[in-house]
C-alpha positions in Angstrom: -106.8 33.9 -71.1 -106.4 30.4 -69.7 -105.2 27.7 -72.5 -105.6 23.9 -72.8 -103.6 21.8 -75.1 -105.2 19.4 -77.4 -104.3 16.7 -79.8 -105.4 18.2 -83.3 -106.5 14.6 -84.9 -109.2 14.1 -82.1 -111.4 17.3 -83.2 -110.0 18.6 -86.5 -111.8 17.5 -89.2 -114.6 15.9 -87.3 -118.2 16.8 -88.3 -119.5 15.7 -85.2 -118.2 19.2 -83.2 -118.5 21.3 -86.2 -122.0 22.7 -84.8 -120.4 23.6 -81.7 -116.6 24.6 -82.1 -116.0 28.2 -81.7 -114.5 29.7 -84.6 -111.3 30.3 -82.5 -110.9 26.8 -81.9 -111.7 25.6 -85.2 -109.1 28.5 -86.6 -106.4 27.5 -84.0 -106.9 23.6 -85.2 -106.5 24.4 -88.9 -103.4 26.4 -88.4 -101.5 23.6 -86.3 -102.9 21.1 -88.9 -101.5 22.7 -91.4 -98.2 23.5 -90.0 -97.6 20.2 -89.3 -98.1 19.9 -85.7 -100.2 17.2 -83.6 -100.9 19.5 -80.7 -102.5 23.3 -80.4 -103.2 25.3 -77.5 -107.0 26.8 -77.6 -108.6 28.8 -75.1 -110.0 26.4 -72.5 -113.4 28.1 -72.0 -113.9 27.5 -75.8 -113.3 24.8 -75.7 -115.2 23.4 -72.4 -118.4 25.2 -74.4 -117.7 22.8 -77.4 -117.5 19.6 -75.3 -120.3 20.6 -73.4 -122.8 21.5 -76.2 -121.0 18.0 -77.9 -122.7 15.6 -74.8 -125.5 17.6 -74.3 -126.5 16.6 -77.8 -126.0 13.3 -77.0 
């Protein structure tokens, strides 16, 4: 399974990707968040879905 690093602050904690974060993102956010961390490494196809259901809300 392919990865992609993100920042934590950018989509943890922010209702606007809440309808469309995977539970294995939003799991993989918490975790890092509350470890301490400012990065976490999600699986990128995941995570492409979220953006992409994200703009095509827009």
């Amino acid at each position: 399974m392919e990865t992609i690093e993100i920042a934590i602050t950018e989509y943890y904690n922010k209702p606007q990707y809440f309808p469309f974060m995977p539970e294995v993102v939003f799991n993989t956010l918490e975790a890092a968040f509350l470890e301490g961390k400012e990065t976490a490494e999600v699986p990128k196809a995941e995570f492409e879905s979220m953006l992409s259901g994200y703009q095509n809300k827009k």
